[in-house]
N, CA, C and O atoms as a GROMACS GRO file, in nm:
protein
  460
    1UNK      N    1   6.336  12.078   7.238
    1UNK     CA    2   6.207  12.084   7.306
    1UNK      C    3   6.228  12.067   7.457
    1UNK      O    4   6.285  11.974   7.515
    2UNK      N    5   6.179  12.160   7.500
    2UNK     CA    6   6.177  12.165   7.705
    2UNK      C    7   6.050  12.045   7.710
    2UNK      O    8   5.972  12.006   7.623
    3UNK      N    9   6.073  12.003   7.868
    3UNK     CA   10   5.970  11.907   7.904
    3UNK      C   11   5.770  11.956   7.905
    3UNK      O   12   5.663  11.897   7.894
    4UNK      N   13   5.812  12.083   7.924
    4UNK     CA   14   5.671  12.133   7.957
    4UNK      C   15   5.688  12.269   7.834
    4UNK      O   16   5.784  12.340   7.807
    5UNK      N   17   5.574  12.264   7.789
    5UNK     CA   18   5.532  12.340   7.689
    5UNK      C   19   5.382  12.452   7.718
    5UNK      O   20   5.272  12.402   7.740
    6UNK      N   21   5.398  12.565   7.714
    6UNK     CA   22   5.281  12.633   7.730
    6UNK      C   23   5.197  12.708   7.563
    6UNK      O   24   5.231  12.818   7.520
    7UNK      N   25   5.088  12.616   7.491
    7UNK     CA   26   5.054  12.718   7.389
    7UNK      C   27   4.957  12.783   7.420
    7UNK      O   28   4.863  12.750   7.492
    8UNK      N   29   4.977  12.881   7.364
    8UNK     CA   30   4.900  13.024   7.399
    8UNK      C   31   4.832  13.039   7.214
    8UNK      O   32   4.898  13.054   7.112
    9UNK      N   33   4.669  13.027   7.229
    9UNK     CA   34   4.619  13.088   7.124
    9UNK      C   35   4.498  13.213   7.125
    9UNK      O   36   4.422  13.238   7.219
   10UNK      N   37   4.504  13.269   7.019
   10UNK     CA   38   4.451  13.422   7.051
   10UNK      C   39   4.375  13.356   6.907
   10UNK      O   40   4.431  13.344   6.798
   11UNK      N   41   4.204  13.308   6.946
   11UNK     CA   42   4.091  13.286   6.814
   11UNK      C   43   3.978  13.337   6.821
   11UNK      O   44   3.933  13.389   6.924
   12UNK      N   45   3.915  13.327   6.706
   12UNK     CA   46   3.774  13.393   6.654
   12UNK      C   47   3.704  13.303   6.799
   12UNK      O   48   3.738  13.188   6.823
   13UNK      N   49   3.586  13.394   6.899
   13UNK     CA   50   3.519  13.341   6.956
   13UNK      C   51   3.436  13.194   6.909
   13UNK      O   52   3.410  13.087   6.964
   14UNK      N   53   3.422  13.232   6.823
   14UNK     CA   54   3.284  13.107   6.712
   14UNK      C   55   3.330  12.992   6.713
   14UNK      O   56   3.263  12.891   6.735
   15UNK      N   57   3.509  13.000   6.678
   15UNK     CA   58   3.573  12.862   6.659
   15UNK      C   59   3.586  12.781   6.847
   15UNK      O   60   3.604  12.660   6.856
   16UNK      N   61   3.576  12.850   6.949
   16UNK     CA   62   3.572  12.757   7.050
   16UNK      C   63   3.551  12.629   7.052
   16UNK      O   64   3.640  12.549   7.081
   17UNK      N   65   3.427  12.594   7.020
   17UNK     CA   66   3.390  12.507   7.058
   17UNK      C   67   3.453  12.387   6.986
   17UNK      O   68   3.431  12.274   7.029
   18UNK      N   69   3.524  12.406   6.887
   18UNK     CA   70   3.603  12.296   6.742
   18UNK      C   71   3.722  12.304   6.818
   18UNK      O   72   3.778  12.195   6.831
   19UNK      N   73   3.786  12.413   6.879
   19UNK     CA   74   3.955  12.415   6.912
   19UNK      C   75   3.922  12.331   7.039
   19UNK      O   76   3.991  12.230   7.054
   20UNK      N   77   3.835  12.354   7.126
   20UNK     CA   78   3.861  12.263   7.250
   20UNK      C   79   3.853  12.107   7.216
   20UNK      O   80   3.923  12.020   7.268
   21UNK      N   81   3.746  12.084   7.111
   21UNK     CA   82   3.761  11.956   7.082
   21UNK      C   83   3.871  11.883   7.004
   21UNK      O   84   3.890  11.761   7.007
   22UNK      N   85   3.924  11.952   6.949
   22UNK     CA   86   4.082  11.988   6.850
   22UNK      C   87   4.199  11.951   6.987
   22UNK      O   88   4.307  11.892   6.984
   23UNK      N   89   4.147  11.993   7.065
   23UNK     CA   90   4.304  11.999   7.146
   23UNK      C   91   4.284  11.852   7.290
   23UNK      O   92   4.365  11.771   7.335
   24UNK      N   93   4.157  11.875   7.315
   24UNK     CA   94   4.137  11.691   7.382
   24UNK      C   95   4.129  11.627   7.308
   24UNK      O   96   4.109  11.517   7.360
   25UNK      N   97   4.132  11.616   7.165
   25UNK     CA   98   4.190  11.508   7.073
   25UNK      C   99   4.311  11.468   7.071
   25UNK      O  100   4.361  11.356   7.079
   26UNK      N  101   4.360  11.588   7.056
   26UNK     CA  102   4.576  11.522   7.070
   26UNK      C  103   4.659  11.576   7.155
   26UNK      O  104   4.765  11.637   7.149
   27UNK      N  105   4.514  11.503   7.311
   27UNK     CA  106   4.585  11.428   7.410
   27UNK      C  107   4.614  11.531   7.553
   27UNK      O  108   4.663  11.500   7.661
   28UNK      N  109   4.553  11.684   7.494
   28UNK     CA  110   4.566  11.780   7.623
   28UNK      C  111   4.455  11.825   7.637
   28UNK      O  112   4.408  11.922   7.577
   29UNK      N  113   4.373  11.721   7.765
   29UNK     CA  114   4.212  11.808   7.787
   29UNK      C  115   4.198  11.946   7.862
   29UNK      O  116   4.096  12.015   7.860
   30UNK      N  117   4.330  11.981   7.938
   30UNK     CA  118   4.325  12.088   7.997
   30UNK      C  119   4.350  12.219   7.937
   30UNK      O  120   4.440  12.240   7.856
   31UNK      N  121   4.267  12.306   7.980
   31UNK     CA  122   4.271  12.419   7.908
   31UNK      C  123   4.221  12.556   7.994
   31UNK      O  124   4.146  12.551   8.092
   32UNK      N  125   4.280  12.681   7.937
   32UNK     CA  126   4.239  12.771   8.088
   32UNK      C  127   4.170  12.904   7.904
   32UNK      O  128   4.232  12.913   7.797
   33UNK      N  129   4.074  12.957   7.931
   33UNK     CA  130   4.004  13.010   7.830
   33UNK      C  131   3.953  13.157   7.902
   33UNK      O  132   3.890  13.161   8.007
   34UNK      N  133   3.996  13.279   7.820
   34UNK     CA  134   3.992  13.382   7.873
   34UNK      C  135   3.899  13.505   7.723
   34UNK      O  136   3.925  13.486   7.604
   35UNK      N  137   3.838  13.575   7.751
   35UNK     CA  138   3.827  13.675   7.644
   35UNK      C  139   3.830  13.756   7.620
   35UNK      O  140   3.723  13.815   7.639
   36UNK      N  141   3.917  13.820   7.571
   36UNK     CA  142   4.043  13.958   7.520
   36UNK      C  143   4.024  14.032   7.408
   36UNK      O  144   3.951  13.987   7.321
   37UNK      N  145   4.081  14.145   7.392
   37UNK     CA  146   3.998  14.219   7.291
   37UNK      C  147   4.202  14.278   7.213
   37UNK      O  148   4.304  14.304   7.275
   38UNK      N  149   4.178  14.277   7.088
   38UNK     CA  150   4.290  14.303   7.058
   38UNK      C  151   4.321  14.329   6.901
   38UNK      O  152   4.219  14.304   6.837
   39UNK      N  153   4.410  14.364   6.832
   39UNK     CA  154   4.459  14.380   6.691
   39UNK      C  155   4.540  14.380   6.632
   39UNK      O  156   4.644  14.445   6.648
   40UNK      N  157   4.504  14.286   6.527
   40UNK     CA  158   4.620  14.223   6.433
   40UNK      C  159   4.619  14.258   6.310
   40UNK      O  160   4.630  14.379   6.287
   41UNK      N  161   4.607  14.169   6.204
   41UNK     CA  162   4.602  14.219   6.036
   41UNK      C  163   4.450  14.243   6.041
   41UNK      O  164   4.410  14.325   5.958
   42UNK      N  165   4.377  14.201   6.104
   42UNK     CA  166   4.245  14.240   6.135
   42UNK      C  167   4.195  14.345   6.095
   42UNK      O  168   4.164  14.392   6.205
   43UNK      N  169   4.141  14.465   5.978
   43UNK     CA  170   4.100  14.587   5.988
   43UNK      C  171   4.026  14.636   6.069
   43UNK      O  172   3.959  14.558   6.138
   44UNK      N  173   4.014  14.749   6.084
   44UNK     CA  174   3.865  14.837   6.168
   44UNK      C  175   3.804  14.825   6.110
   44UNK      O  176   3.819  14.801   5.990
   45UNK      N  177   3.674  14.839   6.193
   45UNK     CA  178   3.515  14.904   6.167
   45UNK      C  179   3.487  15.008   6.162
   45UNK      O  180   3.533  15.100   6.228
   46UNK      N  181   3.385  15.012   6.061
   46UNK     CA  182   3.340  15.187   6.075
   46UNK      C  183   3.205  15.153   6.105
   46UNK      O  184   3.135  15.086   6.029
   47UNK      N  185   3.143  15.223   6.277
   47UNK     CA  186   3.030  15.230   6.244
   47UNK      C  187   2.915  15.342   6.278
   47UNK      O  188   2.954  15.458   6.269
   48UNK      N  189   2.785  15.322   6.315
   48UNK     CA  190   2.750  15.516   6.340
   48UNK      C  191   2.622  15.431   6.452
   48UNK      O  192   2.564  15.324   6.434
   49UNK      N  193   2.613  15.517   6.550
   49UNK     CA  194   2.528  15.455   6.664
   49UNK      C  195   2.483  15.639   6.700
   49UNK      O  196   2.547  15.745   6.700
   50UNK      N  197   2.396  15.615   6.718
   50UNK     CA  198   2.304  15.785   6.736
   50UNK      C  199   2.378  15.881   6.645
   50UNK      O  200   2.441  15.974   6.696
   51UNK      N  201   2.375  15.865   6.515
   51UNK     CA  202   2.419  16.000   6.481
   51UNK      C  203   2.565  15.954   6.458
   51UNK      O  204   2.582  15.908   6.345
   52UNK      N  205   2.648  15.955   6.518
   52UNK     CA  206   2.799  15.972   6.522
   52UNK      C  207   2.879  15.836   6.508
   52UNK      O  208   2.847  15.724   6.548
   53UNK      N  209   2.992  15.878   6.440
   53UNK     CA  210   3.045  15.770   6.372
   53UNK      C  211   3.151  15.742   6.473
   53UNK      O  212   3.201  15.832   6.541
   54UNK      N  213   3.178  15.636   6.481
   54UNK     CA  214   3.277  15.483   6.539
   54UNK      C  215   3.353  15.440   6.473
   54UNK      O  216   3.331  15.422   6.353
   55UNK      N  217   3.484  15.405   6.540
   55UNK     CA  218   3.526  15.320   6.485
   55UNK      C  219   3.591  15.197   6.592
   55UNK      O  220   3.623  15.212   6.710
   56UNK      N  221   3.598  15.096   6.525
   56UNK     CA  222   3.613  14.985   6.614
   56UNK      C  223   3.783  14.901   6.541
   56UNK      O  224   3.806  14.843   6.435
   57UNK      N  225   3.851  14.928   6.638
   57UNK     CA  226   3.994  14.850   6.613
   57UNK      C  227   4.038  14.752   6.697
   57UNK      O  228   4.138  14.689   6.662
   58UNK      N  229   3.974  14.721   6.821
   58UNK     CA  230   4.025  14.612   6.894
   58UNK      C  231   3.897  14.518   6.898
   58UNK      O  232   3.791  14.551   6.951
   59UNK      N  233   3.922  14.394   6.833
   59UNK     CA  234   3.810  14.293   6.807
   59UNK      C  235   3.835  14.188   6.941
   59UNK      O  236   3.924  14.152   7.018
   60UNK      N  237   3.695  14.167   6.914
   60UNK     CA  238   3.706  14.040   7.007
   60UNK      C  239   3.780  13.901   6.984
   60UNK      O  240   3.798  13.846   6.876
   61UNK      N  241   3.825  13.853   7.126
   61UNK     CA  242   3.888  13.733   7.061
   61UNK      C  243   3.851  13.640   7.193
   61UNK      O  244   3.770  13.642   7.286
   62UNK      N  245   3.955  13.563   7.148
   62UNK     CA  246   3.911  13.411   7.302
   62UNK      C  247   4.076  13.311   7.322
   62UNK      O  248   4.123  13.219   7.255
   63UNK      N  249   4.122  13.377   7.434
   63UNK     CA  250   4.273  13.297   7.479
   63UNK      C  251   4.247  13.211   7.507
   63UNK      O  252   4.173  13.203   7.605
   64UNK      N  253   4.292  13.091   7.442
   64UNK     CA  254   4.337  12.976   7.478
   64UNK      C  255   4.459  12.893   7.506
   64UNK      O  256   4.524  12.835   7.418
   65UNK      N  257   4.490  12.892   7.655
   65UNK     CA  258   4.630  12.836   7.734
   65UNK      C  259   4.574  12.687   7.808
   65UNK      O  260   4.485  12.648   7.882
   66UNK      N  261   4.708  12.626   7.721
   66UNK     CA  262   4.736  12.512   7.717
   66UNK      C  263   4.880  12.460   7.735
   66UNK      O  264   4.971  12.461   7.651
   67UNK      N  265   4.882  12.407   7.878
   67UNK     CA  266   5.008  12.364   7.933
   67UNK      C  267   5.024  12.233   7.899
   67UNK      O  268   4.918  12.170   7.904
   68UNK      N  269   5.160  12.145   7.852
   68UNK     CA  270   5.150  12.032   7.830
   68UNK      C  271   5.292  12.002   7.848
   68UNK      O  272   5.389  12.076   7.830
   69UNK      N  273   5.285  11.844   7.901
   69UNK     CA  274   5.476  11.804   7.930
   69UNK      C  275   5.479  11.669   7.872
   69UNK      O  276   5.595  11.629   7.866
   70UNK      N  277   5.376  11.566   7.819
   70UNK     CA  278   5.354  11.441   7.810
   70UNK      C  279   5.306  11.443   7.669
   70UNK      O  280   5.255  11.338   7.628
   71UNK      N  281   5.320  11.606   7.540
   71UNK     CA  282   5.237  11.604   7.474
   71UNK      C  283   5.311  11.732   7.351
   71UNK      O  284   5.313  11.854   7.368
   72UNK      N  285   5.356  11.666   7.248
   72UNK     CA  286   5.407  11.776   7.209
   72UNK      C  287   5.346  11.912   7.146
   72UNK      O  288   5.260  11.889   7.061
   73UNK      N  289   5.376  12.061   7.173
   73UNK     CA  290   5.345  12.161   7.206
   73UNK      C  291   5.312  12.192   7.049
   73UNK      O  292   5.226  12.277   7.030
   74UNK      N  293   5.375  12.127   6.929
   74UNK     CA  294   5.333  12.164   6.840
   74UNK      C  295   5.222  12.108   6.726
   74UNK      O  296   5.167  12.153   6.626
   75UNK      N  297   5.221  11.948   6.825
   75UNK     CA  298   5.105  11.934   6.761
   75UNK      C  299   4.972  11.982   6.815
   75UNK      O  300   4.874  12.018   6.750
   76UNK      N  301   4.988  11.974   6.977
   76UNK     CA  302   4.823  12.079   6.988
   76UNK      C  303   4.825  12.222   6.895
   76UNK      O  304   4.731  12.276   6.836
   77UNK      N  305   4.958  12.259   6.902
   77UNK     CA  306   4.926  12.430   6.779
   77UNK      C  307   4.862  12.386   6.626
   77UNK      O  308   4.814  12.460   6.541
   78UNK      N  309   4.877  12.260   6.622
   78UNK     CA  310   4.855  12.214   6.489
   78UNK      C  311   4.735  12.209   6.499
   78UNK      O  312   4.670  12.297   6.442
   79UNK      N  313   4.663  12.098   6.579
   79UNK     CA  314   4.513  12.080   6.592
   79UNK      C  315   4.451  12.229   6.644
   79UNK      O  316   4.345  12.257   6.589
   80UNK      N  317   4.492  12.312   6.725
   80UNK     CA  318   4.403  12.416   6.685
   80UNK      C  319   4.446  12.502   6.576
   80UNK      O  320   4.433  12.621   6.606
   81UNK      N  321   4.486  12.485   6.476
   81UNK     CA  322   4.472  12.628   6.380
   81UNK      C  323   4.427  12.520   6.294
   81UNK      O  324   4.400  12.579   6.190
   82UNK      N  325   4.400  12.382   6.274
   82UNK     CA  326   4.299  12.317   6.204
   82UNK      C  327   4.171  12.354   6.237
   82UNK      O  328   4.091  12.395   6.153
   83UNK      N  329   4.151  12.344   6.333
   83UNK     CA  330   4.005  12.401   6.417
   83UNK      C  331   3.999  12.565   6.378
   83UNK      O  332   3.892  12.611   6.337
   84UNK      N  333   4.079  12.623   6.387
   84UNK     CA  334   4.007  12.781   6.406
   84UNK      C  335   4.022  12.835   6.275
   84UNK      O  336   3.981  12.949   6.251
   85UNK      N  337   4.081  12.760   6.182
   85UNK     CA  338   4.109  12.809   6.029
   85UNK      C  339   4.004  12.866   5.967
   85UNK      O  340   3.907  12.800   6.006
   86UNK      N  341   3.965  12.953   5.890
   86UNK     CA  342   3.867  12.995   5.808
   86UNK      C  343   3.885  13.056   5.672
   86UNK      O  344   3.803  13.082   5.584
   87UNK      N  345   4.029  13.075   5.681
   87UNK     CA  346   4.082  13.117   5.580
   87UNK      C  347   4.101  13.284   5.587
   87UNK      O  348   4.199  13.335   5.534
   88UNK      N  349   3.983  13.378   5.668
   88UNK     CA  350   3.970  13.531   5.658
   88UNK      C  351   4.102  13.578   5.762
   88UNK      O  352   4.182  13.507   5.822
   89UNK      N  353   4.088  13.727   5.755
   89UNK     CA  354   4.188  13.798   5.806
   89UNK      C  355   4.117  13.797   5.971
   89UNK      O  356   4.005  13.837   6.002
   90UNK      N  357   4.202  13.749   6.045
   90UNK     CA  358   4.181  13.772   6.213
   90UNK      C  359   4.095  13.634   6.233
   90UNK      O  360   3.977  13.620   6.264
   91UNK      N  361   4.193  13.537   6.206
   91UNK     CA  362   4.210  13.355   6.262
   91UNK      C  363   4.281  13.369   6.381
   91UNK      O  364   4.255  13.284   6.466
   92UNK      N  365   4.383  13.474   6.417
   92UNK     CA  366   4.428  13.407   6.532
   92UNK      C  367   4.571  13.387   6.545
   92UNK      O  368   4.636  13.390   6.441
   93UNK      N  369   4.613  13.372   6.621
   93UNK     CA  370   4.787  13.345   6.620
   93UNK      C  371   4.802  13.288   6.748
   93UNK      O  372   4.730  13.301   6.847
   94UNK      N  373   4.966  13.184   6.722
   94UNK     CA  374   4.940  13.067   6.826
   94UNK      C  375   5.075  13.069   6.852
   94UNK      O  376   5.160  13.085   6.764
   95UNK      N  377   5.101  13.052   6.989
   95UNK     CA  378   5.232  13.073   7.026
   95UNK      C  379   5.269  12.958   7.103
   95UNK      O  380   5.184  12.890   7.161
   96UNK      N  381   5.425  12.924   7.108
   96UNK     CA  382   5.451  12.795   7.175
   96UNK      C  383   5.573  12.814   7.261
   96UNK      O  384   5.683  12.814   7.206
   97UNK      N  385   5.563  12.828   7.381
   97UNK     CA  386   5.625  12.873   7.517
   97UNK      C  387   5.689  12.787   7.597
   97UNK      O  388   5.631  12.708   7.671
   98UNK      N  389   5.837  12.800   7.583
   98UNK     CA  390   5.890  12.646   7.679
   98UNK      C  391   5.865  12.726   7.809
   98UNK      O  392   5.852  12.848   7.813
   99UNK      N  393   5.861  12.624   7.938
   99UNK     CA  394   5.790  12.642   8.059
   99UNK      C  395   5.899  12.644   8.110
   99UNK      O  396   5.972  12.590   8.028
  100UNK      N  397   5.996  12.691   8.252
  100UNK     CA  398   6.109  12.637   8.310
  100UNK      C  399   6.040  12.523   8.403
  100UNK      O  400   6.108  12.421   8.409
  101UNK      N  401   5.913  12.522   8.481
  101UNK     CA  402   5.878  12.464   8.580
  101UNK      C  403   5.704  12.484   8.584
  101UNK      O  404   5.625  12.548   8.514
  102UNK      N  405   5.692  12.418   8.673
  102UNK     CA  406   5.570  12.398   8.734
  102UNK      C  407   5.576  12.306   8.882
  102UNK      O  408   5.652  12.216   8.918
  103UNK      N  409   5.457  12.372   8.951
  103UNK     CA  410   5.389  12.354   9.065
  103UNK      C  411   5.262  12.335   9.084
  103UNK      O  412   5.176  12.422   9.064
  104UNK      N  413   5.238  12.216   9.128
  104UNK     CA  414   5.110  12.157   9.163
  104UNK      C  415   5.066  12.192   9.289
  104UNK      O  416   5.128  12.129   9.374
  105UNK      N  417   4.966  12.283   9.346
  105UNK     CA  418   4.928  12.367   9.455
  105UNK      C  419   4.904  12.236   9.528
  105UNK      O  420   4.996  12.200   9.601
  106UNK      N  421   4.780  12.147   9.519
  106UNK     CA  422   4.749  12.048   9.600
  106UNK      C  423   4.831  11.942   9.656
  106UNK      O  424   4.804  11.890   9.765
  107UNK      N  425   4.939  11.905   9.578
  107UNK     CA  426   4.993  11.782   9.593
  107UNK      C  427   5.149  11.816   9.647
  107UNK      O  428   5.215  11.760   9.735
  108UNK      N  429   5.178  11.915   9.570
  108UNK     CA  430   5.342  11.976   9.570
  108UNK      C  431   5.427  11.931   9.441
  108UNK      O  432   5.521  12.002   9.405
  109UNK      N  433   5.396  11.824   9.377
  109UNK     CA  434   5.464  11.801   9.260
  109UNK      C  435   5.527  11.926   9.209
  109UNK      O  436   5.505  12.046   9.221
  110UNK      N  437   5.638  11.832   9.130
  110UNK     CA  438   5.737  12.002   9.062
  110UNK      C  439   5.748  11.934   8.922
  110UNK      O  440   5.747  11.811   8.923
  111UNK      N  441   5.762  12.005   8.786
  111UNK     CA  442   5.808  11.950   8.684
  111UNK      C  443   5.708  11.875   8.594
  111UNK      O  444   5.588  11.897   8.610
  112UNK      N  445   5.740  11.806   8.521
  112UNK     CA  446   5.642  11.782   8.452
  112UNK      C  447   5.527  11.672   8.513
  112UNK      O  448   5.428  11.633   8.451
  113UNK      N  449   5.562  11.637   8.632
  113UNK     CA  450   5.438  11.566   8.684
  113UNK      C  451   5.359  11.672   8.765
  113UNK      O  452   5.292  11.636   8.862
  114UNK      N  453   5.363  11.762   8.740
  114UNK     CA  454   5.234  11.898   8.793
  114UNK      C  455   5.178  11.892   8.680
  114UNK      O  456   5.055  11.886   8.691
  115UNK      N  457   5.216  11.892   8.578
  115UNK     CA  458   5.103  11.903   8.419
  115UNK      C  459   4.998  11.826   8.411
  115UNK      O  460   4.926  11.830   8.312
   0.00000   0.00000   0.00000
């Protein structure tokens, strides 16, 4: 395990609000939250809007990056796929990224006291 850990999760929009509370539980309140459109085991849609048929293959989702050095990287992956679990196809996938470094813009810190 490196000092600083970056997890990266790709979840159902809906579950937000459980994963953020999932992940300031064990111990990393910071979090940077983005929303991305993408496809996994996930199937398409078929659908028909005036007449003509659609199909829909890149679903919505919601990135959640989470840097941590004081906090191990696999138990926040743990607490969120407790949180975003539902059991259906397109929960999400969670990745765990050793960091080489970090920089704290305000202060200058390097390393794991920028986290």
């Amino acid at each position: 395990m490196t000092d600083i850990e970056m997890v990266v999760a790709y979840i159902r929009p809906d579950t937000l609000g459980a994963v953020k509370q999932a992940v300031a539980e064990a111990g990393a309140p910071s979090v940077t939250v983005s929303n991305v459109s993408g496809r996994g085991s996930q199937s398409a849609k078929t659908g028909q809007w005036r007449g003509e048929e659609y199909t829909v293959d890149l679903h919505q989702k919601t990135k959640v990056e989470c840097v941590v050095a004081d906090v191990d990287g696999h138990d926040v992956a743990e607490a969120i796929r407790e949180a975003a679990h539902t059991g259906d196809p397109g929960d999400g996938k969670i990745f765990i990224l050793p960091v080489d470094d970090a920089v704290q813009v305000r202060t200058g810190k390097t390393g794991p006291e920028a986290v």
